[in-house]
Kinemage of the C-alpha trace (Angstrom):
@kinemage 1
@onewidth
@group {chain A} dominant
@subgroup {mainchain}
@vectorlist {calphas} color= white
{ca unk a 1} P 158.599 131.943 103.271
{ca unk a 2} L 158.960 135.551 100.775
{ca unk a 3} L 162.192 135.594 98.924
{ca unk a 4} L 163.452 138.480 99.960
{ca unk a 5} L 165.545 138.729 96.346
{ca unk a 6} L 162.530 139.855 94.613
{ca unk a 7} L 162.425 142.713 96.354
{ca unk a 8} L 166.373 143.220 96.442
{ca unk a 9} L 166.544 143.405 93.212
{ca unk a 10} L 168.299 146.579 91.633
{ca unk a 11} L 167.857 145.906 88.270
{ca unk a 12} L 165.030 147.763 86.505
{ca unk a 13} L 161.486 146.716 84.631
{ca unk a 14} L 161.655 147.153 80.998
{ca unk a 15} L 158.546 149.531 79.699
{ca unk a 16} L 156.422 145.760 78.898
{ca unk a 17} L 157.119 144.626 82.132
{ca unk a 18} L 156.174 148.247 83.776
{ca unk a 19} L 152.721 147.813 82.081
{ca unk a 20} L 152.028 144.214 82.790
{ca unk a 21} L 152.397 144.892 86.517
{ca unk a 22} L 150.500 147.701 86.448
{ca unk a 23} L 148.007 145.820 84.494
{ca unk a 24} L 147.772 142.909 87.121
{ca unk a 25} L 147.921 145.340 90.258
{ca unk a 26} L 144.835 147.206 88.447
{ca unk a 27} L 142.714 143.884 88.079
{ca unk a 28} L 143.350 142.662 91.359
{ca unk a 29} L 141.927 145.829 92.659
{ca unk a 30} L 139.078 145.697 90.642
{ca unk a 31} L 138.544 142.615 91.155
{ca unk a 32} L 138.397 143.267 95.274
{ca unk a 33} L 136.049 145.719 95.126
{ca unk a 34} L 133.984 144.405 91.949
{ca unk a 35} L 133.851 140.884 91.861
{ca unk a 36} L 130.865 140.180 89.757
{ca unk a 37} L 133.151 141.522 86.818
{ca unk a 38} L 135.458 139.563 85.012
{ca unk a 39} L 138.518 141.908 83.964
{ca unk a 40} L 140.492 139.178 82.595
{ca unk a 41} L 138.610 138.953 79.396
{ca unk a 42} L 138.503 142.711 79.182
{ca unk a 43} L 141.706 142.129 76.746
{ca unk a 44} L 139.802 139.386 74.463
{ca unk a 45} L 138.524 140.572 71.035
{ca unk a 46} L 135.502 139.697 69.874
């Protein structure tokens, strides 16, 4: 069952938060339509 608080919520993302979601929403795109990449190490230095 979704808790429906999540999305109830009033309160607002800070600007990290903001990013990091866009961030994860991005990957899981990419990852949909490109699986043969791996995005998550995209952040990794070498």
């Amino acid at each position: 069952m979704v808790d429906l608080k999540v999305f109830n919520d009033p309160t607002t993302l800070t600007d990290e938060e903001l990013y990091d979601l866009r961030d994860r929403w991005a990957t899981c795109f990419l990852q949909l339509y490109n699986p043969e990449v791996d995005y998550d190490d995209a952040d990794e230095k070498d």
